[in-house]
N, C-alpha and C positions, 0 to 999 in steps of 0.2 A: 380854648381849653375846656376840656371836661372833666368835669370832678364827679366819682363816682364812690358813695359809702357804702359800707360794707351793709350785709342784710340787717334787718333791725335794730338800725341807728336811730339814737331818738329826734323826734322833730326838732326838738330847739337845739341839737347838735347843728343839724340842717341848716337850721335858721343863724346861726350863729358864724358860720361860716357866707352865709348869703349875705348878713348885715356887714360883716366885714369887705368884701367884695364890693358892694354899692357904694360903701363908704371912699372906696381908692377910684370912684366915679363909673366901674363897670357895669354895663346890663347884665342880669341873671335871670336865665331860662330854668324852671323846672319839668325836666325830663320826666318820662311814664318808662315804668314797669317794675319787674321784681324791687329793685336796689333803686333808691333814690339816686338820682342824677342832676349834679349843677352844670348848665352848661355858662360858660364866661363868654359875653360877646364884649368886641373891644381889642386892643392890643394887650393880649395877653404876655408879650415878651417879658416885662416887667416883671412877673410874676415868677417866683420859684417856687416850684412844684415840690421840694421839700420843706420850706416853711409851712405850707398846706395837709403834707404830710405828718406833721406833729400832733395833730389831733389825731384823738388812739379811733377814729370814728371813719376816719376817710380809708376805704378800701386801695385807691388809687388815682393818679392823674396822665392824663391823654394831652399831648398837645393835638388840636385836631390842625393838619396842614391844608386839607381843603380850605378857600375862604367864606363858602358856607356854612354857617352854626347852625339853622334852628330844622334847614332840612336834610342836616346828614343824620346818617341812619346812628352812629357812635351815640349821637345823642336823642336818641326816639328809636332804639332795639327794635321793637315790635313795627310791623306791619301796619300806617294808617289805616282807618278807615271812615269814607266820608261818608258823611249823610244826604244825602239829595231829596231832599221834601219823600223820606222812608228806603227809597233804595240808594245800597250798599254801596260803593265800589270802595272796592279793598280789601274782600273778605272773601270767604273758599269761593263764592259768587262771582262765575265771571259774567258782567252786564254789558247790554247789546244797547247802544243809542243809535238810531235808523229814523231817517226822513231825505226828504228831497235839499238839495243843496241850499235852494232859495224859496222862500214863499211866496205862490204867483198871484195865486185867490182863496177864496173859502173853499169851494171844493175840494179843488187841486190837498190843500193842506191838510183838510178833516178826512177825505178818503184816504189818504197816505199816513196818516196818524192813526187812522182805524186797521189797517192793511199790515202798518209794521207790529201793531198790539196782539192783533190775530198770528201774525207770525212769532210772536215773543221777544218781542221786542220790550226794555224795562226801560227808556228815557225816548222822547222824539226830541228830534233837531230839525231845524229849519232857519234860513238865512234870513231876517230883513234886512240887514243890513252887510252888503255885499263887499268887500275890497275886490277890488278886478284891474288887472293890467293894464286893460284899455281903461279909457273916460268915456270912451263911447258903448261899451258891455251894459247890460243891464246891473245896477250898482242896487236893487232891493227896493222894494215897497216903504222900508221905513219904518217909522213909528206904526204906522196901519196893519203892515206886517206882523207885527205885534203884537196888537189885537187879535189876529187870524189864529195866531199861537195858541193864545189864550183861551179862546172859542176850539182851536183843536184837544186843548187839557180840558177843557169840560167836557166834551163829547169823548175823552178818552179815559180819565183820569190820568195821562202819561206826565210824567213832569218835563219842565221842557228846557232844550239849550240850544242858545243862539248866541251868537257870535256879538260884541259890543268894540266900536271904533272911536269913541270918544268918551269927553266925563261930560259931554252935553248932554246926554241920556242916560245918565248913571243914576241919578235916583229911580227912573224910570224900571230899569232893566234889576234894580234892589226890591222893588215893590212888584214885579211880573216875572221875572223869569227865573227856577229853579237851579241854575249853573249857568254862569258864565264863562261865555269863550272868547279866553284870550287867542287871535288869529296870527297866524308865521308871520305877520308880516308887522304885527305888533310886539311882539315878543321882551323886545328893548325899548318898547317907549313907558320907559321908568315913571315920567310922570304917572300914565296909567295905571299901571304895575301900582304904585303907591297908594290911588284913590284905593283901588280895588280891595288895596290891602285894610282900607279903614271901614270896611263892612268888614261881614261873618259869614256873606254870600261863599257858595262854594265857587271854584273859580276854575278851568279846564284850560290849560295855558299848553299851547300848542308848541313845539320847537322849532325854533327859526329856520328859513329858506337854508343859512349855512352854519347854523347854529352849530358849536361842540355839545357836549352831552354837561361841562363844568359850569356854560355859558346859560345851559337851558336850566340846569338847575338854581345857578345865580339867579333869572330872572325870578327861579319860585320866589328865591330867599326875597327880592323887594317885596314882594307882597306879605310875607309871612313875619316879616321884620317891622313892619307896620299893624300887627297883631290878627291878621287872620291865617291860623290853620289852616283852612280849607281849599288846599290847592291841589290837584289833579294833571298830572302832565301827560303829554299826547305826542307821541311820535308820532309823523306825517308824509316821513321822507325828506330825503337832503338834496339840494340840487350839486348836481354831478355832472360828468362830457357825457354823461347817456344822455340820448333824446329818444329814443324810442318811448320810452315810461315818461310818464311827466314828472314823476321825479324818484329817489333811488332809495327805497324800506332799507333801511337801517333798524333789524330786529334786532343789533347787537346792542343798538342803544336801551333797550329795555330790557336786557342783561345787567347792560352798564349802569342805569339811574336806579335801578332798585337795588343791584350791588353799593352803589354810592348817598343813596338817599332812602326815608320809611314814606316816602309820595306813594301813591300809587300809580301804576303808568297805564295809558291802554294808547290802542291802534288803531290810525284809523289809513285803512290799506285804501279807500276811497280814491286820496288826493294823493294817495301815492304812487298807483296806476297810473290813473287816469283814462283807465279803460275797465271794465265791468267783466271783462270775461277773466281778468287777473284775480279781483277781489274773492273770489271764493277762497283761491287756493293760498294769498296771503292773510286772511283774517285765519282759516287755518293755523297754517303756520306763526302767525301771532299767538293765540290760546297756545302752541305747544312750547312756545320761550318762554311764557308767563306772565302776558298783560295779562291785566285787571279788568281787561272790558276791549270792546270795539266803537268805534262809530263808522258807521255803513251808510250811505247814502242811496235811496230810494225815491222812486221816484213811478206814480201809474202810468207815464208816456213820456218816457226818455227820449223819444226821438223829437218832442216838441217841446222839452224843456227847453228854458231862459236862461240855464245855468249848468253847466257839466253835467248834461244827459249823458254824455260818453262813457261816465265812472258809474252811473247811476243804475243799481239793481230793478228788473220790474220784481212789484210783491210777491211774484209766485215763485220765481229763484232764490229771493232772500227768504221766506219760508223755508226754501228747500236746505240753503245752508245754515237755518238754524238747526235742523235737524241732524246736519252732519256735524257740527260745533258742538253739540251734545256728546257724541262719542268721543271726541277729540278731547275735551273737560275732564270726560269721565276717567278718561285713561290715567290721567295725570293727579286726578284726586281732586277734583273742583265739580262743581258744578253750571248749569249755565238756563 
């Protein structure tokens, strides 16, 4: 349920109906923008929305039917926007995160960190730690990788996001890494989902292998339910009977979770090819439906990477499409 006052209701109006609310055991969210906003999380059935109405202060009440509260958009109107150690995502800004899928060495990661900066690139991404189909695939450097990262933020200043698989490294990846990425294949390990939610880290939480768009947004809710904001979702593509692509861009979904939710969404056409000569013309195509950003995977010798060379941009093509992603932005009233 959402409870919305009319404009300039006074605080202890506010407060007076939140004291009453906690009292019958509900949580209460306070909403942003013009008009204050209660949102009730809990079984609100209980609840008649004209006893609430009796106060000459309440504008009106919403049952919300989605069973997301705190990331539907009913209750947070405006547009998030997160912070990433200075850059935006969720504002007229659409931001580009570009690096290679996995980190092999210190070269390898610092020339592809310096390549994607030069191209305009505002976050790098790199894997240490890999989920792979096989047990026998290269599964990531590690912790060590990690460090690599790090050494590539200093010689770039980019901030950086990688991918986290466990709470065994979770202090770790709170004290070094600027965004963490929730991976498809974690999406519902709620445990996760809940550590993650007990930091203020920003958090990029991918949609599942067969994830719904209600299902992707539930996973924001465990994290945001456990009091961090700062969640970021990522269409990746859905697996479908295509085998051609490696898997099937769903740009409607990012119609759909920004219809449905105030997250920000962005794209990452990468994993959703699975081939490099596609990702230009779907990261396009992303900017013109209205993510909030990309992640583009780069890489200076694709043909001898350890990890999805196949999807992976060389620097001088991704260069070339940030250049065309600029007009694309422009059209549309954004920037990039």
């Amino acid at each position: 349920m959402i409870i919305v006052m009319k404009p300039n209701a006074p605080v202890e109006e506010r407060n007076k109906i939140v004291a009453g609310l906690e009292e019958k055991g509900f949580k209460v969210d306070l909403g942003t923008g013009k008009q204050a906003i209660i949102g009730v999380v809990g079984d609100a059935s209980i609840l008649n929305p004209h006893d609430i109405m009796v106060n000459d202060w309440v504008e009106k009440v919403l049952r919300v039917q989605e069973p997301f509260k705190r990331a539907n958009r009913a209750f947070h109107p405006e547009d998030s926007i997160i912070d990433i150690d200075g850059v935006k995502i969720g504002g007229k800004q659409v931001q580009v995160i570009a690096g290679p899928c996995s980190v092999e060495n210190r070269d390898q990661v610092v020339s592809v960190a310096k390549s994607v900066k030069m191209g305009g690139a505002h976050l790098m991404r790199g894997g240490a730690f890999k989920p792979r189909t096989s047990p026998y695939s290269f599964q990531g450097m590690g912790l060590p990788g990690l460090d690599l990262l790090k050494e590539a933020k200093a010689e770039t200043g980019l901030p950086i996001v990688t991918e986290i698989m466990s709470t065994d490294v979770l202090d770790r990846f709170v004290e070094d890494v600027d965004l963490i990425q929730v991976g498809a294949r974690n999406m519902q390990n709620f445990h996760l989902l809940k550590e993650l939610g007990k930091t203020k880290k920003p958090i990029l939480l991918k949609r599942g292998l067969a994830a719904t768009v209600q299902e992707w947004i539930m996973s924001a809710e465990y994290i945001m339910a456990e009091g961090n904001p700062n969640v970021i979702l990522c269409e990746r593509g859905v697996r479908t009977f295509e085998t051609y692509t490696r898997n099937t861009l769903d740009l409607s979904a990012v119609c759909a979770a920004k219809k449905l939710s105030h997250l920000p969404v962005i794209v990452d056409p990468s994993h959703a090819a699975g081939l490099w000569w596609m990702v230009p013309a779907l990261a396009k195509a992303a900017v013109a439906v209205g993510a909030d950003g990309l992640l583009i995977e780069v890489h200076n010798d694709p043909e001898k990477a350890l990890c999805d060379g196949a999807q992976s941009l060389k620097p001088e093509r991704f260069a070339e499409l940030m250049g065309e992603l600029k007009g694309i932005a422009r059209i549309i009233g954004r920037d990039l």
